[in-house]
C-alpha positions as CSV (number, residue, x, y, z in Angstrom):
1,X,115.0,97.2,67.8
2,X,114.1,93.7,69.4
3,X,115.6,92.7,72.2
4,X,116.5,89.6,73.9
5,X,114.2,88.7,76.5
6,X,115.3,89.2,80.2
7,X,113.9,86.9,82.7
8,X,114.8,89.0,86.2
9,X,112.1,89.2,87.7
10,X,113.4,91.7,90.5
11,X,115.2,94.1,87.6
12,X,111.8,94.2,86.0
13,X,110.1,95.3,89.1
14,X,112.7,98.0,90.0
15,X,112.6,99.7,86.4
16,X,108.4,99.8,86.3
17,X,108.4,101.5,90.0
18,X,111.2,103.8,88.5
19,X,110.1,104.6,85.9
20,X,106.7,105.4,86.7
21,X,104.3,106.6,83.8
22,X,106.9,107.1,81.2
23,X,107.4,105.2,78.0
24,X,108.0,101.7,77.4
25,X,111.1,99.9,79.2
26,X,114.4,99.3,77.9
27,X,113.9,95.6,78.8
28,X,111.6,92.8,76.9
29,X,109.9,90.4,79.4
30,X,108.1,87.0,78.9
31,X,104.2,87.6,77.7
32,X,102.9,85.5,80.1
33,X,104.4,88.0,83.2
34,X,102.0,90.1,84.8
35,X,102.8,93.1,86.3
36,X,100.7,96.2,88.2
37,X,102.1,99.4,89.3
38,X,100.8,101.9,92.0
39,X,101.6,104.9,94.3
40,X,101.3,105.0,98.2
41,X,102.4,107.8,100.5
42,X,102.1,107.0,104.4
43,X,103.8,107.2,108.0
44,X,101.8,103.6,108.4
45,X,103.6,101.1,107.2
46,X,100.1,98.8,107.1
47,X,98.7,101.2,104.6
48,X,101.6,100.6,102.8
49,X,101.5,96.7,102.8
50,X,97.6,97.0,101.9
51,X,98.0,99.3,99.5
52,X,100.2,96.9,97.6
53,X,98.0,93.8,98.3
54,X,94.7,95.7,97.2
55,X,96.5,97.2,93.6
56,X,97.9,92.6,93.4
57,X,94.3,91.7,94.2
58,X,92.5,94.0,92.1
59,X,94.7,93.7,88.5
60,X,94.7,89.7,89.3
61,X,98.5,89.4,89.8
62,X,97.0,86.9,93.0
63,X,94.2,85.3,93.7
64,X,91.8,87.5,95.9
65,X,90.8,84.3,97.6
66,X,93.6,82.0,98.4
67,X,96.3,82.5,101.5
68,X,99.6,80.9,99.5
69,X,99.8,83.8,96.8
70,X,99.0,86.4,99.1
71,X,101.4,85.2,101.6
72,X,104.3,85.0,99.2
73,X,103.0,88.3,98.2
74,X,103.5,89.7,102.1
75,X,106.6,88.6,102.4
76,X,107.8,89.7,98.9
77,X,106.2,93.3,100.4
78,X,108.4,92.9,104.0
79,X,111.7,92.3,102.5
80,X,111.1,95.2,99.9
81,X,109.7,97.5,103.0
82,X,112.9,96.4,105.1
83,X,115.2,97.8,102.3
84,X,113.4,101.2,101.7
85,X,113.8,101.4,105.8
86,X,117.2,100.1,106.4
87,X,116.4,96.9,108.3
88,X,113.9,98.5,111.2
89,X,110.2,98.5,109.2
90,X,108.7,101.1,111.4
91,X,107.9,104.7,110.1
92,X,105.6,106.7,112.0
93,X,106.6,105.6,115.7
94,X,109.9,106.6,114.7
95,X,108.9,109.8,112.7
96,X,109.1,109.0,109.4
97,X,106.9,109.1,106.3
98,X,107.7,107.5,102.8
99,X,106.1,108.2,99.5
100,X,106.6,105.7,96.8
101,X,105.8,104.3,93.9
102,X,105.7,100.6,93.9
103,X,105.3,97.6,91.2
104,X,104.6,94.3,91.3
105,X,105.4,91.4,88.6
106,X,104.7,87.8,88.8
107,X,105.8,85.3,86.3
108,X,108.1,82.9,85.9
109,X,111.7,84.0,85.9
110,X,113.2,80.6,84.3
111,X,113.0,78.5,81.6
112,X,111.7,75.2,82.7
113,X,108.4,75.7,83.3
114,X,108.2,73.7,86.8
115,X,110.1,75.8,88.7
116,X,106.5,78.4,88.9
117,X,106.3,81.8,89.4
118,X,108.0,84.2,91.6
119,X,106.6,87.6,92.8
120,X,108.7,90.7,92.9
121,X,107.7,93.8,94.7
122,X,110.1,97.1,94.2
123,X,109.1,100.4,96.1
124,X,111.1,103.6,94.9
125,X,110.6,107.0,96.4
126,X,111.3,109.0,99.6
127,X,111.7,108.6,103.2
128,X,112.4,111.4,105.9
129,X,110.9,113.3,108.4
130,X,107.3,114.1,108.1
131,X,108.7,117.6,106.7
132,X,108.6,118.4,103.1
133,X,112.1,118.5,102.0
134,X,113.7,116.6,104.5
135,X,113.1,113.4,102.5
136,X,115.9,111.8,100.5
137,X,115.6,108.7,97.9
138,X,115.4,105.0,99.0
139,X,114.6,101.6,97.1
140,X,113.7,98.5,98.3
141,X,113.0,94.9,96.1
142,X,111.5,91.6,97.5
143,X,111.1,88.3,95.6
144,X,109.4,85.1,96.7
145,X,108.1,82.2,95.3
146,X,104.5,80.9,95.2
């Protein structure tokens, strides 16, 4: 079966940190996206952020060497970070600990080519007391331009 292509960017990001490991999507994307996917378990939400940044750097989503891409990748990062926390991006002062799986895309989500690409970052896991099984779900998605 082909399907249509679907140019959200931020749906894109959510169903690859969803979906983990497991088969192919249920969504066709542009060719010229690129995505990367990673895990990251902390009460730090720093090792969070460079855990994202170093998994965009290293499967050349941005540029290791250049401050615009990775600043639209931060804040792409901070907005995602403030859903999975409810507004207040602070874990471990506050006794909390997330584990989650994140993905990052970057492409361009329309169709005229000068608009550029856009970078999405979507975290899905856990967040609770730093007390296995006290945990419950959260998601979070950010999306900037470049």
């Amino acid at each position: 079966m082909v399907l249509a292509i679907d140019r959200r960017i931020g749906k894109y990001a959510i169903l690859l940190a969803m979906n983990g490991d497991q088969e192919e999507l249920p969504v066709a994307t542009p060719t010229h996206w690129k995505s990367c996917m990673g895990k990251v378990g902390s009460m730090d939400s720093q090792k969070v952020v460079a855990a994202i940044e170093t998994a965009a750097k290293r499967e050349g989503i941005i540029k290791a060497d250049g401050y615009r891409e990775t600043h639209a990748l931060y804040h792409a990062i901070m907005d995602a970070l403030s859903g999975v926390t409810r507004g207040q991006v602070q874990l471990g002062s506050v006794m909390r600990t997330v584990g989650l799986r994140f993905a990052v895309v970057r492409g361009n989500p329309y169709e005229d080519v000068e608009e550029g690409d856009w970078i999405a970052v979507a975290l899905y896991g856990t967040i609770g007391a730093p007390v296995r099984g006290s945990e419950h779900e959260t998601i979070g998605l950010g999306i900037n331009h470049i």
